[in-house]
C-alpha positions as CSV (number, residue, x, y, z in Angstrom):
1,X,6.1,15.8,-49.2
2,X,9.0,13.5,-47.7
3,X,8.3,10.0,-47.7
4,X,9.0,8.4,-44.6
5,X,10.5,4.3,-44.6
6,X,7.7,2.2,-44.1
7,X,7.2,-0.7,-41.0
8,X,5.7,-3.9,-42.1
9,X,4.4,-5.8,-39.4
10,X,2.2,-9.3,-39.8
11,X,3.2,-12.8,-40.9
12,X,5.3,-14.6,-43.4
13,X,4.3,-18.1,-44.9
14,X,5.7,-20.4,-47.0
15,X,3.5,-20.9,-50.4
16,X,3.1,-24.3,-51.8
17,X,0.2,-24.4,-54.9
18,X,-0.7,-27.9,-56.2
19,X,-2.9,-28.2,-59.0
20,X,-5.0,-30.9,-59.8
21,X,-6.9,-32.9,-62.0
22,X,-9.8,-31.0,-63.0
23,X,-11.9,-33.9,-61.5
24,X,-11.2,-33.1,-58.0
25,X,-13.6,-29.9,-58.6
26,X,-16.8,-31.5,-58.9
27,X,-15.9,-32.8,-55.1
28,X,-14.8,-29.8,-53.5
29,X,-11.1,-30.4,-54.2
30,X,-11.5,-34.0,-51.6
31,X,-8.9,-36.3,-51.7
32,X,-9.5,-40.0,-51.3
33,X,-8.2,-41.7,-48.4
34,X,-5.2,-44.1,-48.5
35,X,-5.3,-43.2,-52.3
36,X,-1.7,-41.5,-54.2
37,X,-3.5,-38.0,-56.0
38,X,-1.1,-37.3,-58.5
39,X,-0.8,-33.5,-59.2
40,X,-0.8,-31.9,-62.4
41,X,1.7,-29.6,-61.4
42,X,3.8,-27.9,-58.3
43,X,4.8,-24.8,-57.1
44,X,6.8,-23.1,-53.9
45,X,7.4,-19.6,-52.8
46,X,6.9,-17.4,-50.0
47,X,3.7,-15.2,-49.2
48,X,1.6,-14.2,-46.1
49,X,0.3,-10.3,-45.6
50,X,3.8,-9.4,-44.4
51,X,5.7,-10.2,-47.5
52,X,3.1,-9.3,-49.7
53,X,2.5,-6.4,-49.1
54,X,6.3,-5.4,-48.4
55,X,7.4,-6.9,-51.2
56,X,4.7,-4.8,-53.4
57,X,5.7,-1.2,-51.6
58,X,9.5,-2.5,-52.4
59,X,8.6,-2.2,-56.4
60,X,7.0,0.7,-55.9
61,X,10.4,1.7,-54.3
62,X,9.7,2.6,-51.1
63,X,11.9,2.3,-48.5
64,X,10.3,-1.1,-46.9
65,X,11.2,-2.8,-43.4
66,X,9.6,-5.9,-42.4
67,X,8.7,-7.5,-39.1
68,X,7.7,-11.0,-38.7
69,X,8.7,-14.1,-36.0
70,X,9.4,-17.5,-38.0
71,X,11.2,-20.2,-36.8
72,X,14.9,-22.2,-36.5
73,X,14.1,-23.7,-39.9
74,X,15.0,-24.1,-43.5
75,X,11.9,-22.2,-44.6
76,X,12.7,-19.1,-42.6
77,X,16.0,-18.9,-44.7
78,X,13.7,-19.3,-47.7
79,X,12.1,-16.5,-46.8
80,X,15.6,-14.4,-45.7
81,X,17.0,-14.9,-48.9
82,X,13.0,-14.0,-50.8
83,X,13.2,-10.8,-48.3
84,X,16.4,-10.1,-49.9
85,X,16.0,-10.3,-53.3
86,X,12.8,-8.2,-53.3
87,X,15.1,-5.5,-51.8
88,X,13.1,-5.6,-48.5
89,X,15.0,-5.0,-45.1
90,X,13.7,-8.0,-43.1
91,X,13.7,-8.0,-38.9
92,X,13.0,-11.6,-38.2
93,X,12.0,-12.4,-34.5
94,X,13.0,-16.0,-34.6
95,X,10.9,-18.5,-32.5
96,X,13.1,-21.8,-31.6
97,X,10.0,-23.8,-30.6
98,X,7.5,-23.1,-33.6
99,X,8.3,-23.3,-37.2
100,X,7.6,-20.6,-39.6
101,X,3.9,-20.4,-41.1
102,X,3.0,-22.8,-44.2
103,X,0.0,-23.0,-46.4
104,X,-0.6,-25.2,-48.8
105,X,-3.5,-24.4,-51.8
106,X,-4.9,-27.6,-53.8
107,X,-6.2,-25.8,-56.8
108,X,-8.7,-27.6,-59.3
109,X,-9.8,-26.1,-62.5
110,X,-11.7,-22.8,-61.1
111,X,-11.7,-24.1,-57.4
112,X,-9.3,-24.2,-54.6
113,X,-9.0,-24.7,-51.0
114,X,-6.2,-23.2,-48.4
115,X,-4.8,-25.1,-45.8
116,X,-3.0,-22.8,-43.7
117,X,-0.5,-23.4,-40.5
118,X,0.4,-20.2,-38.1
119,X,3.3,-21.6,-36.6
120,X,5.4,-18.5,-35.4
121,X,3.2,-16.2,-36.8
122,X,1.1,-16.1,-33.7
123,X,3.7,-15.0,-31.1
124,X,5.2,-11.4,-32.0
125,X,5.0,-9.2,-28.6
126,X,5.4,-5.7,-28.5
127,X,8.9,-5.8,-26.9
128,X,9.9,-7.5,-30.6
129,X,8.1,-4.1,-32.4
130,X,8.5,-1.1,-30.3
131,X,12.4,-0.7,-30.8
132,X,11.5,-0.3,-34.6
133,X,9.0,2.7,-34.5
134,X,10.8,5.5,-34.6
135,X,10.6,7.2,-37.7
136,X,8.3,4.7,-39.2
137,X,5.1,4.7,-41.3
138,X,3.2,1.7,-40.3
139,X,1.3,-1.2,-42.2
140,X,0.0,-3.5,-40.0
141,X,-1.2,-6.8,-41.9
142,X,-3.2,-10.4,-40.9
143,X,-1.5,-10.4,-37.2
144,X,-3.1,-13.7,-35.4
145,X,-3.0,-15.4,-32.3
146,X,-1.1,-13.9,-29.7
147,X,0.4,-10.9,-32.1
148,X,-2.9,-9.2,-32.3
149,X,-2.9,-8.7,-28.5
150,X,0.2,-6.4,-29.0
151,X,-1.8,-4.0,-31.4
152,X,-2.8,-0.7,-28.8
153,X,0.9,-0.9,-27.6
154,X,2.1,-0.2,-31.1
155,X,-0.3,2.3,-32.3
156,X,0.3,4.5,-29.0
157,X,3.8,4.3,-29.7
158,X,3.9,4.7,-32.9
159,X,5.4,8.7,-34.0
160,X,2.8,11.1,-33.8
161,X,2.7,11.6,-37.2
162,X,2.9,8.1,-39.2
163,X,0.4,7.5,-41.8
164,X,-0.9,4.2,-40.6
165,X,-2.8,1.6,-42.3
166,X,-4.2,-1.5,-41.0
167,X,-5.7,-4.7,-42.3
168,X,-7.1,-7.3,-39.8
169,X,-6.9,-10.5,-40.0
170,X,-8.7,-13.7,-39.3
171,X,-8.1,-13.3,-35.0
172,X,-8.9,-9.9,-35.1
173,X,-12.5,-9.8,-37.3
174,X,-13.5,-13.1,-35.1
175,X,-13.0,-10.9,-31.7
176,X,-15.6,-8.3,-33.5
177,X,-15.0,-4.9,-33.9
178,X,-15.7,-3.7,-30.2
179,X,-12.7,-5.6,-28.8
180,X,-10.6,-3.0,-30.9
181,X,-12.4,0.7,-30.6
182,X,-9.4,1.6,-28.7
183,X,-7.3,1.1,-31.5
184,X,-9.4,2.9,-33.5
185,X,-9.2,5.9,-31.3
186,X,-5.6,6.2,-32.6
187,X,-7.2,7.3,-36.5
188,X,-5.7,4.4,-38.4
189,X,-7.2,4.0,-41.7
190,X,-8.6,0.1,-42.1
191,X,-8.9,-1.5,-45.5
192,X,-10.9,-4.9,-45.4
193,X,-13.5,-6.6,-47.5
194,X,-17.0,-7.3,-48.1
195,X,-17.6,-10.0,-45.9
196,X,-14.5,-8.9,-43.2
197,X,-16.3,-6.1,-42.5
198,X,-19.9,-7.3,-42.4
199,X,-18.4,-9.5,-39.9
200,X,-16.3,-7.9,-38.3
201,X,-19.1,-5.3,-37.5
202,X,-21.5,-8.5,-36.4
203,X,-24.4,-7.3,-39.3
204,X,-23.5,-10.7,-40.9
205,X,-23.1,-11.2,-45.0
206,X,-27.0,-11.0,-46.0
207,X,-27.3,-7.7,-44.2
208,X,-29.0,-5.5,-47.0
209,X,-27.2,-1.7,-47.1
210,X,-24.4,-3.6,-44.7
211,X,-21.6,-2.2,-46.0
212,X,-22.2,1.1,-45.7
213,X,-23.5,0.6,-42.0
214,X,-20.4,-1.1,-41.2
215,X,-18.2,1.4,-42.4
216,X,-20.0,4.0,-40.8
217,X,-19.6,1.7,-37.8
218,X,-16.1,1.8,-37.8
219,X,-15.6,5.6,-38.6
220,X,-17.7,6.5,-35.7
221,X,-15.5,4.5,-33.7
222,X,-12.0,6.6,-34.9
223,X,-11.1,5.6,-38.2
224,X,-9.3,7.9,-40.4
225,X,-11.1,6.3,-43.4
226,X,-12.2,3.0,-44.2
227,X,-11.7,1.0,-47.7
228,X,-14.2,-1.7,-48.3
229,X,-12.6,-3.9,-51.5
230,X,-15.0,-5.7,-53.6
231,X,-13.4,-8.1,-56.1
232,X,-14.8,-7.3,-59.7
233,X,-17.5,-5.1,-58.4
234,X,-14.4,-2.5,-57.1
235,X,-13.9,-1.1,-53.5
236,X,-15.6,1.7,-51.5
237,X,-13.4,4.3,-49.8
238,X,-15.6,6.1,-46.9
239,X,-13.7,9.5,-45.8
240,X,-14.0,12.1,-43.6
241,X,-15.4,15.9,-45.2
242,X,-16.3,18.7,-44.2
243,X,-20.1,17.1,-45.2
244,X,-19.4,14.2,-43.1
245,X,-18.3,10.6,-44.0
246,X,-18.7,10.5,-47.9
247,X,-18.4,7.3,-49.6
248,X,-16.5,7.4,-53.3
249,X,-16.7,3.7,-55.3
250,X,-13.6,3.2,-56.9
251,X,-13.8,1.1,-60.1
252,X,-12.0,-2.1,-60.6
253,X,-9.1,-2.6,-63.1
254,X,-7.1,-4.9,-65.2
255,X,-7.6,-8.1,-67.7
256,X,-8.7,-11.3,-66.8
257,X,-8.4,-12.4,-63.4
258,X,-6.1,-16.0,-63.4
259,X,-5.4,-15.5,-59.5
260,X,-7.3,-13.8,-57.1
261,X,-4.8,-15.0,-54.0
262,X,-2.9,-11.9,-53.1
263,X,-5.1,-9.1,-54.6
264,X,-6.2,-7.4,-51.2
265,X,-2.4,-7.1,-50.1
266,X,-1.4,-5.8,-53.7
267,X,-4.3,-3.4,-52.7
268,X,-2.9,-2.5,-49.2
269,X,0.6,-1.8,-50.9
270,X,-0.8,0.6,-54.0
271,X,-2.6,2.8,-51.5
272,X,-0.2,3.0,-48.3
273,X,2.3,3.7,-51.0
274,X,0.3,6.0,-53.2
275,X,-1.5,8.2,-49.5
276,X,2.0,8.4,-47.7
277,X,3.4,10.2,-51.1
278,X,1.0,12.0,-52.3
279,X,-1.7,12.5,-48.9
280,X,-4.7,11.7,-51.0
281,X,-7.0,9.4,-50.1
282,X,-8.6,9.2,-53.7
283,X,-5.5,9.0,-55.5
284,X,-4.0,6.3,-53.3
285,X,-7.7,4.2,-53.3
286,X,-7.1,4.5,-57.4
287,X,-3.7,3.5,-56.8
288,X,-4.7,0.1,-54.6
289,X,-7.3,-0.5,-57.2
290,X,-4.7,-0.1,-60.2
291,X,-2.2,-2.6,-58.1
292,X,-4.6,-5.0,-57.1
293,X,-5.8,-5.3,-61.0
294,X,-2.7,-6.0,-62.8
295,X,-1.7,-8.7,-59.7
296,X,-4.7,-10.5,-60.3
297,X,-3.8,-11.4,-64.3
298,X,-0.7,-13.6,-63.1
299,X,0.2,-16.6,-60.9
300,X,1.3,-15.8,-57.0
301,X,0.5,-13.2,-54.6
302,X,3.5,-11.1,-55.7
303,X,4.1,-11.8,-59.7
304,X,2.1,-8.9,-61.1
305,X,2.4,-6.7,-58.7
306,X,3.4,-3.4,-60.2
307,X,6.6,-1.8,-60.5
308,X,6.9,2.3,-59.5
309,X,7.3,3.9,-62.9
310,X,4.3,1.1,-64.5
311,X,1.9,2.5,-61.5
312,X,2.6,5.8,-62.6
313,X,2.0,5.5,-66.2
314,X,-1.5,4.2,-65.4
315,X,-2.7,6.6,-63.6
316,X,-1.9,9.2,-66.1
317,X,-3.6,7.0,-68.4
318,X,-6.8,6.7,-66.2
319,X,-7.0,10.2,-64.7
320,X,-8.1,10.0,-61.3
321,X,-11.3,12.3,-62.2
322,X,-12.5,9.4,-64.5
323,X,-12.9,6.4,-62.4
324,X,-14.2,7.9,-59.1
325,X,-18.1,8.4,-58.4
326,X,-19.8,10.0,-55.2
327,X,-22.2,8.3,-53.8
């Protein structure tokens, strides 16, 4: 099948990592007041669900477009010039009275804490998006603030025939899951975690059998299929059959896991990229899986993140009919 370019829409941050003494662990990474903290080390880049996932479709070499407001700053050349490199088209929307996101993570032996600043993030419209749909897949990432407001518009006038996946963000789990059945109704398929969708679904995090529930939840509503992620226990793709909704755990991969930041984008990327080629739910679940594993084993949202012709080599190397189980 032809693959379509692919519309990233959601926000852009940039990443500052400062590692500290392993001290600050045992006090849930607090900082002492009027006291100089001397860092172990530093690092700067640029993340955010926009660029993460774009930038992990790019190495799998699709044809990636990216829409995100920042502001009139230095950072949102930062993040022109990272767009560029990574071989991503970028559409910048640029905001002259907010600057572009920031987060900042204070890491501490096997802690850390995010501190995390919006900025411009929160004020895409759908006047900035709707002259970009036209011959577009969509992935639609961690919108906040005013952005998620914008969401219907989009997926009405999205083309008919788009594969569509969508990942909420903080804004959209705390409005609950009611506030978007509308949106639904338009069949995209919705990847979030354990506890987003526990949430999101208002059973809360101790609900026992929640998950599935929840899922259920949010097929009934419209979903095309839902993908519950899992950390080291895997994720949980609930489709639609001719039986019904069946649920098929997907195992988790890779080596040791140094950084866990990014892993649910690297996710997003390996199965929009994988379901928009190949139009298999399965596969592109074992795909997202396969992604998400081999970003977790380095440093950064983006580092590991695989590269088209490494994806495909493990896949042939962990048939698909080896790692799924029906449940």
């Amino acid at each position: 099948m032809q693959v379509r370019p692919v519309l990233v829409i959601g926000g852009v941050v940039q990443d500052i990592r400062i590692e500290l003494p392993d001290g600050h662990a045992d006090r849930a990474i607090c900082l002492e007041p009027d006291v100089k903290t001397l860092a172990l080390s530093t690092t700067s880049t640029f993340g955010g669900g926009a660029i993460n996932v774009a930038t992990g479709l790019a190495r799998l070499e699709d044809n990636v477009h990216m829409l995100a407001s920042v502001g009139k700053d230095a950072r949102s050349l930062g993040v022109r010039e990272f767009a560029k490199q990574a071989h991503i088209k970028p559409i910048f929307v640029i905001n002259r009275k907010l600057p572009t996101g920031l987060s900042v993570v204070l890491a501490a032996k096997d802690s850390q804490s995010l501190v995390s600043h919006r900025g411009a993030n929160d004020t895409l419209s759908f006047q900035d998006v709707e002259p970009h749909l036209k011959g577009m897949d969509l992935v639609i990432t961690h919108l906040s603030g005013k952005s998620s407001e914008m969401l219907l518009d989009v997926m009405q006038a999205r083309d008919h025939e788009a594969h569509v996946v969508w990942s909420p963000g903080v804004t959209e789990i705390e409005k609950g899951m009611e506030s978007f059945r509308e949106i639904l109704q338009t069949s995209p398929v919705v990847i979030l975690n354990r506890k987003e969708i526990l949430s999101w679904t208002s059973l809360g995090v101790e609900y026992v059998g929640g998950v599935r529930r929840a899922a259920r939840r949010v097929m009934n509503a419209g979903a095309r299929a839902v993908v519950v992620t899992r950390g080291a226990r895997g994720s949980v793709l609930y489709e639609r059959t001719s039986a019904g909704v069946m649920a098929v755990k997907i195992p988790a991969t890779g080596g040791p896991a140094i950084d866990r930041v990014g892993a649910g984008d690297a996710y997003t990327a390996g199965f929009a990229h994988e379901w928009r080629k190949d139009g298999d739910m399965r596969l592109a679940a074992w795909a997202g899986s396969v992604n998400a594993g081999a970003a977790i084993t380095e440093h950064g949202a983006v580092r590991g993140s695989l590269e088209a012709k490494d994806l495909t080599q493990r896949l042939q190397r962990y048939p698909l009919a080896d790692a799924l189980r029906e449940t």
